[in-house]
Steps between C-alpha positions, in 0.01 A plus 500: 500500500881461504600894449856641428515894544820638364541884657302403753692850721361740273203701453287276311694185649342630864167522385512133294624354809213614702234393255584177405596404864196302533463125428833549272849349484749767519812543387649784504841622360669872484891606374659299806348167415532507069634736264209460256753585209670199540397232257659234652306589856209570393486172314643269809249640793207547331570127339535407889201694598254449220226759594181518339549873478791715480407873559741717353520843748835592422618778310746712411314839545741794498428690169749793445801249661405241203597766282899478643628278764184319570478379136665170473297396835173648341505284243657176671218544753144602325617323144719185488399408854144487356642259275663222709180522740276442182726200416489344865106561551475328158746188575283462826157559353455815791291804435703772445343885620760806400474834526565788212466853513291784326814614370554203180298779376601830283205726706403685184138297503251792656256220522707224693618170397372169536623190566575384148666841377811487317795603742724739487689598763726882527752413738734261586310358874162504212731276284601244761126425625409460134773249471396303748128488345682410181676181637202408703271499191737313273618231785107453566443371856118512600537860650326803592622825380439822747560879419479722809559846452592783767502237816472585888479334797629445810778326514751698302604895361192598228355879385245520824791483756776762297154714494412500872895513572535803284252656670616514841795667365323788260209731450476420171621230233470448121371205341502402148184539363562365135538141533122282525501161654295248753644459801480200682478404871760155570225355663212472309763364217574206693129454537458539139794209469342249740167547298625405139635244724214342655228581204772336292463786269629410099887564486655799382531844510310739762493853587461504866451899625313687718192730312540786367739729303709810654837689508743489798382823572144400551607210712715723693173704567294218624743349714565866679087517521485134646766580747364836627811661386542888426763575261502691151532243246621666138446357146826434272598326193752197462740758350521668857624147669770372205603157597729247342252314358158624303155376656216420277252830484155293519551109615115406651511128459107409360421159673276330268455116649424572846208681697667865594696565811362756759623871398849650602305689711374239732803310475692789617288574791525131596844565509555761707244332765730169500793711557331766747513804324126500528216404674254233381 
């Protein structure tokens, strides 16, 4: 299969590369070789390239800056970008995989949302990934539509690393303990990819998580038990960490199409055994 990987340097980009290394075309393109929010070059290389897939990895993911400077480039990036690569996959009949976020939306659901919710997004980075599931929908390539939500992995800055970094520094730390999500290990959602993929899965919209629901504070917990770590971990509300721009309170994403992903848990601990925190 003739693959094109756009972001291929980041997080998720890592882990796509190494799963879809096998018996696949690659192509693979970061900032230095396309500025994805150019029309015009988007349009002339993937025209040249014609892929059968274009996997969309790229993001614009730095919440409180897209409420100031970061903005303009928020948008650009996770919203009209999503737009010219919608029109290019559709002019060249490619499969078209791009990533959203659990934050198109408004975290006031206590029971989750699924995949066909209505969005609504409370800040401005929220706005710009529903944007780009706006154009993509209306533009209509054959495409599959991911929400992650609360991503780690290896190859790039994510909640397990600030927690082990913070506490090499201090006795104890405070974690919010009012916000509920599903985190979600970077690799097993590039496994998750290649499968809709392969089992050539109906196109549309998936929710693509690890299992179960907590709070950043729980996580924090687990990943301080995993890693054999002693420190005092304290409980706090969102009104104790004020940031530019407001987080959902309860964003589990309820994957409805697709067998269930191992739990958090497990994910985790694979983690911290591919990066040697832990022992196997």
């Amino acid at each position: 299969m003739k693959i094109l990987i756009f972001g291929y340097q980041g997080m998720l980009g890592h882990e796509l590369v190494k799963v879809f290394k096998n018996n696949n075309e690659f192509t693979l393109w970061d900032r230095n070789e396309i500025d994805i929010a150019d029309q015009k070059d988007v349009e002339s290389k993937i025209g040249d390239l014609k892929p059968e897939v274009v996997i969309n990895a790229a993001a614009y993911t730095t919440v409180d800056l897209a409420e100031g400077e970061g903005k303009e480039i928020s948008y650009r990036v996770n919203g009209e970008a999503v737009g010219f690569l919608a029109e290019a996959c559709k002019k060249n009949d490619s499969i078209l995989i791009h990533y959203s976020s659990d934050y198109v939306f408004n975290g006031t659901n206590k029971d989750g949302y699924r995949e066909d919710d209505q969005l609504d997004p409370i800040n401005e980075y929220g706005k710009s990934k529903a944007l780009g599931e706006k154009l993509l929908k209306e533009i209509g390539p054959e495409f599959y539509l991911i929400r992650p939500s609360w991503m780690f992995g290896a190859s790039g800055k994510n909640f397990v690393e600030t927690m082990l970094n913070l506490a090499e520094k201090n006795k104890e730390i405070r974690v919010v303990n009012d916000q509920y999500g599903k985190p979600t290990y970077a690799r097993d959602l590039a496994e998750r990819t290649k499968e809709l993929l392969e089992l050539k899965k109906p196109f549309g919209i998936y929710h693509l998580t690890n299992e179960g629901v907590c709070t950043w504070y729980e996580f924090a917990v687990k990943i301080f038990e995993l890693a054999e770590v002693k420190i005092k971990v304290i409980p706090v509300t969102s009104a104790e960490f004020p940031t530019p721009a407001k987080r959902p309170a309860y964003s589990a994403l309820i994957n409805t199409k697709l067998p269930l992903s191992k739990s958090w848990q497990e994910a985790l601990r694979d983690y911290l055994i591919e990066t040697k925190k832990i022992r196997n």
